[in-house]
N, C-alpha and C positions, 0 to 999 in steps of 0.2 A: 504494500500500500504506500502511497505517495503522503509526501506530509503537506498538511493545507494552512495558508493563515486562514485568522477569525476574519480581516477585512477584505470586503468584496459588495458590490453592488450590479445590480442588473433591473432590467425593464424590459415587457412583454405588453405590447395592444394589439387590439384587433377588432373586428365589425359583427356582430351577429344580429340579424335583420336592423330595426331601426335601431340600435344599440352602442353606443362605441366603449371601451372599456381598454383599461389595460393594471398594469400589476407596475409596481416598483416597491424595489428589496435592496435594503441597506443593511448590511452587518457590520461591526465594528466589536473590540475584545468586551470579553467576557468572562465572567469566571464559571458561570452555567450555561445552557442555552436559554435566553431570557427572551420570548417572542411577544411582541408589542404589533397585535393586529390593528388596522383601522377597516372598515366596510363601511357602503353606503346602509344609508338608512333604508330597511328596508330589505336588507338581503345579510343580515345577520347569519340565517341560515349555512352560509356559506363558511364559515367560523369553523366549525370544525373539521370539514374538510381540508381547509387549509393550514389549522396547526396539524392537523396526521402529516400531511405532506412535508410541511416543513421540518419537524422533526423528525421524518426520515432521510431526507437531507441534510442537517447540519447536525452535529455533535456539540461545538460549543459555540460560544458569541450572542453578542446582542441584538438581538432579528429586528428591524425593523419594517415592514409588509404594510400596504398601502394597496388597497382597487380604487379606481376613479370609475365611476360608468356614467353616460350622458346617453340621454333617447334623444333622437333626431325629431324636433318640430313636427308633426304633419297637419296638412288643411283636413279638418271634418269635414265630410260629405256628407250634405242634404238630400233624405227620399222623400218622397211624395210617395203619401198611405192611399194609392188611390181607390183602396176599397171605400175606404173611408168617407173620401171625395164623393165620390159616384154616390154612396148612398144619399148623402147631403142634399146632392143637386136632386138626386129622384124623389127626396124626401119635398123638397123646394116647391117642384113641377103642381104638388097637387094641392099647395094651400095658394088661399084667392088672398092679398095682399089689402088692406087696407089702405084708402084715400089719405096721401101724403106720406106714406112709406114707400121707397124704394126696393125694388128685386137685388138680390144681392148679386153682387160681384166676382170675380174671379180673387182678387188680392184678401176682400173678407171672408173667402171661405178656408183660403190658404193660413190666414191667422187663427183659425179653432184650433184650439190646440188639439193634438195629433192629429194633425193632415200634415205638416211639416214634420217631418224626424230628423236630428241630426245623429249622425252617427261616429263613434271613435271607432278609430284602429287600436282596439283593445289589445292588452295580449292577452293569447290564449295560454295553454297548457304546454300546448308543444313547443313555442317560441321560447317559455321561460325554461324547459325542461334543455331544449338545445341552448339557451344563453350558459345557464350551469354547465353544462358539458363543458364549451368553450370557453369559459372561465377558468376551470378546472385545468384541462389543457395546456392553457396559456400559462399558469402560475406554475404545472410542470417543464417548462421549458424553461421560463425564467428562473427556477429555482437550479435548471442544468447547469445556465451561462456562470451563475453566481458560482456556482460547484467549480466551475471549467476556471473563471476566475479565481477564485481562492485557492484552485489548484497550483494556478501560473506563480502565484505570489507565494504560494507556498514551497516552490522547487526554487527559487532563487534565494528564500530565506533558510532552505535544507543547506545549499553553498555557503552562506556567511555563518551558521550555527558552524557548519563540519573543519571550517577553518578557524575558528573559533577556539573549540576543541580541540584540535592539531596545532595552536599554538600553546593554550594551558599545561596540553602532554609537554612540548618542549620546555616548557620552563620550568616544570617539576623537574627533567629529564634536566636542566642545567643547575635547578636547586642541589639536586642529587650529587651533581658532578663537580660542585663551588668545591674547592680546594679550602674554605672554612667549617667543610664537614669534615677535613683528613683529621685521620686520629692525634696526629704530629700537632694539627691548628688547633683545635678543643684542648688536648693538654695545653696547651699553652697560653690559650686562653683563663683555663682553669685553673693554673697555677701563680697566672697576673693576680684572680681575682682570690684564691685563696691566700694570698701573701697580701694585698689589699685589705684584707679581715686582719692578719696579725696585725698589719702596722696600724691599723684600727683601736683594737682592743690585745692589748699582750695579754689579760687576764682569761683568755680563748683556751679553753682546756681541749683537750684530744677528741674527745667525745662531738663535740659542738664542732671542731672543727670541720672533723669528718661526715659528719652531716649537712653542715651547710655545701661541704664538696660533692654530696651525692645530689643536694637540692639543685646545684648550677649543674651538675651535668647533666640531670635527667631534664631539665629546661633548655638545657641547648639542644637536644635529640628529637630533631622534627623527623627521624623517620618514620611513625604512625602517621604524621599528616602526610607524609610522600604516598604510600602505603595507597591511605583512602583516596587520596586524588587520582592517583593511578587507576580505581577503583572505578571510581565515578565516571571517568574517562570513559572507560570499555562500556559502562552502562548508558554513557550519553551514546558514546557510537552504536549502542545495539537499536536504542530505540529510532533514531535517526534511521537505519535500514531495513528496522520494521514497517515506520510511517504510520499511520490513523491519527486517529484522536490521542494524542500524547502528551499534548500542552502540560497539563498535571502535573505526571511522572518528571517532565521536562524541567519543571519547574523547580519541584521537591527535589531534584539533581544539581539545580545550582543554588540554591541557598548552602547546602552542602558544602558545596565546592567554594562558595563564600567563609562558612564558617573554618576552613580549614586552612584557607591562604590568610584568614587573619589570624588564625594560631599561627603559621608560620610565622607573620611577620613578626608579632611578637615574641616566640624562640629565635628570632635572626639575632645572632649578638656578633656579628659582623657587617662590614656596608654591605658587602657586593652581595653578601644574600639578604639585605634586605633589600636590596634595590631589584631582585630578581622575584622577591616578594611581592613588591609594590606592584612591578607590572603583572605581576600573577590578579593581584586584584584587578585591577585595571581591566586587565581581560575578561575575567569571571563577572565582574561588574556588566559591561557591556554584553556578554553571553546571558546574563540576567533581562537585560530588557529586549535582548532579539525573542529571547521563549516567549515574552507575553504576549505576542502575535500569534504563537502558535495555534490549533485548535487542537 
């Protein structure tokens, strides 16, 4: 599996009879998959469709989802009831009109109500039943592109973690190899800083002394942080060639690898390993904000 960031965005419209409609999907990080729908009013229904979908496309991030839909205007059409009509005029034919009333007209028989109907382009059944379909549709394609995108952004952020990574290993790998781990350099160190304690306190008995000399040397001995880093290392490359949903695991691997270059630095009792320190954070720092892209 491919590893994907959480940020990506896409867009899907399209026409189903008088209908125009379309989808926009914005994700950005997350620490769960957090999906924030909006629908017209009116087509709620459509609600759970769309979080099943969406949740079987994304794993993590903060979903933002959005349908627009607009009916196209149309002119109502006017019928003539002329059953209606006809019966009127036949009804008309046989009454004798009284002196100074008028025979009615064409336009006053068209104003009785119902002799005129207007009529909508309602929808029926089928049109809504086909709009759902194609909405449906549509928000799986859009939810593809966003996939296809978060993929692309996700293979170019696989390249900056892996080098990332490949420089960490080198600097344990030069931690390791600092000429102020050689045994030669720590005795020597340790016997600046135990002769520093006598000319301190001459009142420094054997006991004390020899204790404070196991306390500096066991403080200078970052091999267990070499150890773990090395550790973490093989485990960030494993997940990286796994790929999926890893963000997490990604994650809980570099605070790790945070807490361990900062015990280094503070066991560094030389520059050059602390300076070899410093950049270890430095790196592991920035490997810290490339995961939270991950998903």
């Amino acid at each position: 599996m491919t590893l994907r960031s959480m940020t990506g965005f896409a867009r899907e419209a399209g026409d189903t009879g008088p209908y125009r409609w379309a989808w926009e999907i914005k994700t950005v990080n997350g620490r769960g998959l957090d999906l924030r729908l909006r629908l017209p009013p009116g087509h709620e229904a459509l609600g759970e469709m769309a979080r099943q979908l969406i949740g079987k496309a994304l794993g993590r991030g903060t979903c933002h989802a959005s349908l627009s839909l607009a009916r196209a205007e149309q002119t109502p059409v006017a019928r003539i009831n002329t059953a209606l009509l006809n019966g009127l005029i036949d009804s008309l034919r046989g009454i004798t009109l009284p002196a100074g009333i008028a025979s009615a007209t064409l336009d006053g028989l068209l104003s009785v109500r119902g002799v005129v109907e207007i009529i909508d382009d309602a929808d029926d059944e089928a049109l809504l039943a086909r709009l759902a379909a194609d909405v449906e549709a549509g928000l799986s394609r859009a939810l593809a592109a966003l996939v296809a995108a978060r993929t692309a952004e996700g293979e170019a952020l696989a390249a900056v973690l892996s080098a990332q990574i490949d420089r960490i290993a080198e600097l344990a790998a030069a931690a390791e190899a600092c000429p102020a781990r050689q045994p030669e350099a720590i005795k020597a160190r340790l016997a600046a800083q135990v002769a520093a304690l006598l000319d301190s306190d001459r009142r420094l008995d054997e006991t004390r002394l020899y204790q404070e000399a196991v306390l500096i040397a066991a403080k200078a001995d970052i091999r267990e942080e070499l150890d773990r880093i090395k550790s973490h290392v093989e485990s960030v490359r494993a997940l990286l060639a796994e790929g999926g949903v890893i963000g997490r695991r990604l994650d809980f691997l570099a605070q790790e690898l945070s807490r361990e270059a900062n015990t280094l630095c503070a066991k560094a009792g030389d520059a050059s390993l602390t300076a070899i320190g410093l950049d270890l954070k430095t790196v592991v720092e920035q490997f810290r904000e490339q995961v939270q892209n991950v998903e």
